[in-house]
N, C-alpha and C positions, 0 to 999 in steps of 0.2 A: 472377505478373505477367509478363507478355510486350509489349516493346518495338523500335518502330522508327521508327527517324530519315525526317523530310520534309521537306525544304526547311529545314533549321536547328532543328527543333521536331521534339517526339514525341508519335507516337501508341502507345497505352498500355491494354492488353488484361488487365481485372481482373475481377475476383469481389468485392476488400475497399473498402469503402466508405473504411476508414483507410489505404490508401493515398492518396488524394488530400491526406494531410501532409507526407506524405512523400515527393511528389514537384513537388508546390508550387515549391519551392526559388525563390520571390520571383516567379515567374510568372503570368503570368493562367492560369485553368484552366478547363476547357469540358468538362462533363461529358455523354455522350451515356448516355441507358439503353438502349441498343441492342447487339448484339452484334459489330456493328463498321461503318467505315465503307463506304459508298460508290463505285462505282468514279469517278462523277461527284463527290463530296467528294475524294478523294484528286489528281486532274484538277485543282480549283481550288486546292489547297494545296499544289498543286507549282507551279502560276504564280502566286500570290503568297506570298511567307513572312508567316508573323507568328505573334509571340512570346505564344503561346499552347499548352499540355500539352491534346490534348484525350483526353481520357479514357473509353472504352467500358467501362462496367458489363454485364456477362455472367455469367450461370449456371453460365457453362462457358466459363472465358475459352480454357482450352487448347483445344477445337475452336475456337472462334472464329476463334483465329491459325491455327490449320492451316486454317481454310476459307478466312481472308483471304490466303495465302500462296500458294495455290494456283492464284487467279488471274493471279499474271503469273508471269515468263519468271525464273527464278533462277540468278544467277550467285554463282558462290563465290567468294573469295581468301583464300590465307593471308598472314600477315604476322606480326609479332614484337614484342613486348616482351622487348627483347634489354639485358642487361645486362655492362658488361668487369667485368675484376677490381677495379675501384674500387666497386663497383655506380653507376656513369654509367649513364644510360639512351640507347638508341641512336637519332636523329631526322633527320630530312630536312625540308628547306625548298622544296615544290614548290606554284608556282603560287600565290605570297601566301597561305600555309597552311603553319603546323608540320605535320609528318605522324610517321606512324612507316610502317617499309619494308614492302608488303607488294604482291600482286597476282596476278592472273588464274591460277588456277589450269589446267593443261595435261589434257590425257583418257588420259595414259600416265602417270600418278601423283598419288601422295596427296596429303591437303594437306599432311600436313607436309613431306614432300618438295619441293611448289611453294611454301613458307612460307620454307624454309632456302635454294632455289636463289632468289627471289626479293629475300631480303634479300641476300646475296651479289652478286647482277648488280645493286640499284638504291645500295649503299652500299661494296661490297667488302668487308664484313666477312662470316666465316665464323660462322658462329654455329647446332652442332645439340646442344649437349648442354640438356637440358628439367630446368626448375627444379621446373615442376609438371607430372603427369601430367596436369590436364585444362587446355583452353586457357578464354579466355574468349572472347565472340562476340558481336559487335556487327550490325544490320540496319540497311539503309537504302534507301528508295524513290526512286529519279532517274526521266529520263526519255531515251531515246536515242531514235534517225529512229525505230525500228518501233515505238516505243509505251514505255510504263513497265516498268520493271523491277525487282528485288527484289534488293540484294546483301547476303549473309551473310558476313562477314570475321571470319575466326578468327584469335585470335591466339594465338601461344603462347611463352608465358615464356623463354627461353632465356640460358641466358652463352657468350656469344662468346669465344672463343681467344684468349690473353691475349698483350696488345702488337701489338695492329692501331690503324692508325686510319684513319677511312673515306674514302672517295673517291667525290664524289656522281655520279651515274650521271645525265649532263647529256645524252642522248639523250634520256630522259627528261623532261627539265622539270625537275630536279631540281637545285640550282641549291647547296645547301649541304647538306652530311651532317657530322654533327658529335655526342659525346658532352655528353651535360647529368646534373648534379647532381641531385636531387628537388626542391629550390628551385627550378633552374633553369627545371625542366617546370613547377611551379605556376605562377609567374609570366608565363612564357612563352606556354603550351599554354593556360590559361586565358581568355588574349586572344586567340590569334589561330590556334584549331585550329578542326578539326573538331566541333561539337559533340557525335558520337558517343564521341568520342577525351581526355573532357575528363575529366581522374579516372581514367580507365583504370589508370594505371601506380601509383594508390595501392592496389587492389584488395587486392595477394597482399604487397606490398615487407614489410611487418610480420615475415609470415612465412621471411623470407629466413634 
């Protein structure tokens, strides 16, 4: 199953018919039997949202996403699921949105290199030592002046150097940087994040 965020809702690149349970999660659901959408369907659900999962039934859902991906302009950013030595998890408050730290990847280095220098310049905390070897990676579809675009943002697990505390990087927009609880995030991040961003930081914490 291969997914990506549009205007607050996902589209959702399958083969299994019983996915559409399990991704339900109290939603309406729009099921296409097609191998994916439209460049003119993606166009109107970027100007208007609505809380709907629509869902592409495919043969072959992995070509699908590679064919649908390929169409526009892809930018990457790294960014962090960073934890201190309490296991707090590390957040930012930019632009009426909890966030976690992360952005625009530079052309003279990796992502995890733009992931560790990025969270450092938008929070001030140092944070490269990696919880897990593989990161996790969230997509979403905007739209900037030249046309739509595709952003892949990886995140990767990391604990910060112990006895920092952040400093929000209000160049930025970035207006509070502060460590939270696991409570904290559900209650928090639940309401008022990103919806790519919502659950994220429950993913690996079990395994810590």
């Amino acid at each position: 199953m291969y997914k990506v965020f549009c205007n607050g809702t996902e589209i959702i690149f399958t083969d299994l018919v019983g996915d559409l349970k399990e991704v339900s999660g109290g939603k309406n659901v729009k099921v296409y039997r097609t191998s994916g959408p439209s460049e003119e369907q993606v166009e109107k659900w970027l100007e208007k949202p609505a809380e709907v999962r629509r869902i592409f039934l495919s043969n072959n859902p992995s070509k699908s996403w590679k064919s649908f991906k390929k169409r526009y302009e892809k930018i990457v950013a790294g960014g962090g699921i960073v934890l201190n030595e309490n296991d707090h998890f590390l957040t930012i408050f930019r632009r009426g949105f909890w966030d976690l730290p992360k952005g625009k990847i530079e052309k003279d280095e990796t992502v995890f290199e733009g992931a560790v220098r990025e969270i450092e310049e938008e929070t001030g905390i140092r944070a490269d030592q990696l919880l897990f070897p593989k990161p996790d990676k969230t997509w979403h579809l905007y739209r900037i002046k030249k046309g739509v675009v595709i952003k892949k943002s990886v995140w990767y697990w990391l604990r910060a150097e112990p006895g920092q505390q952040p400093v929000p990087q209000f160049a930025e927009d970035i207006t509070q940087a502060t460590w939270m609880s696991g409570d904290q995030m559900d209650e928090v991040f639940d309401k008022g994040a990103y919806p790519a961003l919502k659950g994220i930081w429950r993913r690996k914490i079990d395994l810590l």
